[in-house]
N, C-alpha and C positions, 0 to 999 in steps of 0.2 A: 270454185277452185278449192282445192283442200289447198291446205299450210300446215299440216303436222307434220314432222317428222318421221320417216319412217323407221320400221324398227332395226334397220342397217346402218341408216344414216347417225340411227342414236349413237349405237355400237361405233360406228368410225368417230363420231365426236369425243366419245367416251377414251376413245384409245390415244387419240388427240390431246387428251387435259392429261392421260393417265402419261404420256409419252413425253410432254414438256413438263411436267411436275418431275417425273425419276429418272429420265437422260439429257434433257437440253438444257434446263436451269441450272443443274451439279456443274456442267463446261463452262456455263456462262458466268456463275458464281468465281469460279478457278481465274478469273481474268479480270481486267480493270475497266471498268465499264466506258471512260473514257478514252480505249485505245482500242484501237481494230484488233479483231481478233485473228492470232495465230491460224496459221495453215491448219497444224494439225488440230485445233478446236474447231475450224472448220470441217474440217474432214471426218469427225467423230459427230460434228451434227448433221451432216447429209447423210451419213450412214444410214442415224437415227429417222431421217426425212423416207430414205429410200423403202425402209424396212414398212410406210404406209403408202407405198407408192405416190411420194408427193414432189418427186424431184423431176418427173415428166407425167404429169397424173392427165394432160389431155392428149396421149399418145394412149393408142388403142394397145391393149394387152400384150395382142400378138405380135406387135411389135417391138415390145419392150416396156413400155409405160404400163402406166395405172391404171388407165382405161377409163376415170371419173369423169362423173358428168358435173357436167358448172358448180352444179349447186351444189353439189357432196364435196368436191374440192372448196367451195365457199365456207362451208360448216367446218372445214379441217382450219383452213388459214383462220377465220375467224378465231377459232382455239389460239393459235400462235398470237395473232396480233393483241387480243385478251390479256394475253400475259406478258406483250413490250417482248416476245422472245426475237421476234421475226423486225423487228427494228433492229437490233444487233447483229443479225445473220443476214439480210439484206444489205 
């Protein structure tokens, strides 16, 4: 079995650390880490989820969703929970 990476999956990871580093931590930062967060900081971070199709990503394209297969959706969350973003937004 291979276990590299491929060079798409890189690129989705990459957009993953680049996407919670300069839109989901600036929201998260705005608010008190010990209080649920606001509708609309929610609603500014699903945007940001949708924009890598990550808010239905095992619905098939043509349906609407992301279309991702397990393990590229694994690589994405991984990112999120990496950086404790995805314990807040869950």
């Amino acid at each position: 079995m291979n276990f590299t990476v491929t060079e798409d999956q890189a690129l989705m990871v990459s957009s993953a650390k680049r996407m919670v580093d300069t839109r989901i931590e600036p929201v998260l930062r705005r608010h008190c880490p010990d209080q649920p967060l606001p509708k609309t900081a929610m609603l500014e971070i699903f945007s940001e989820f949708a924009k890598l199709w990550i808010t239905a990503p095992r619905l098939p394209a043509e349906a609407g969703g992301g279309g991702l297969r397990m393990l590229d959706y694994g690589l994405i969350l991984e990112q999120l929970f990496q950086r404790r973003t995805f314990a807040r937004v869950a």
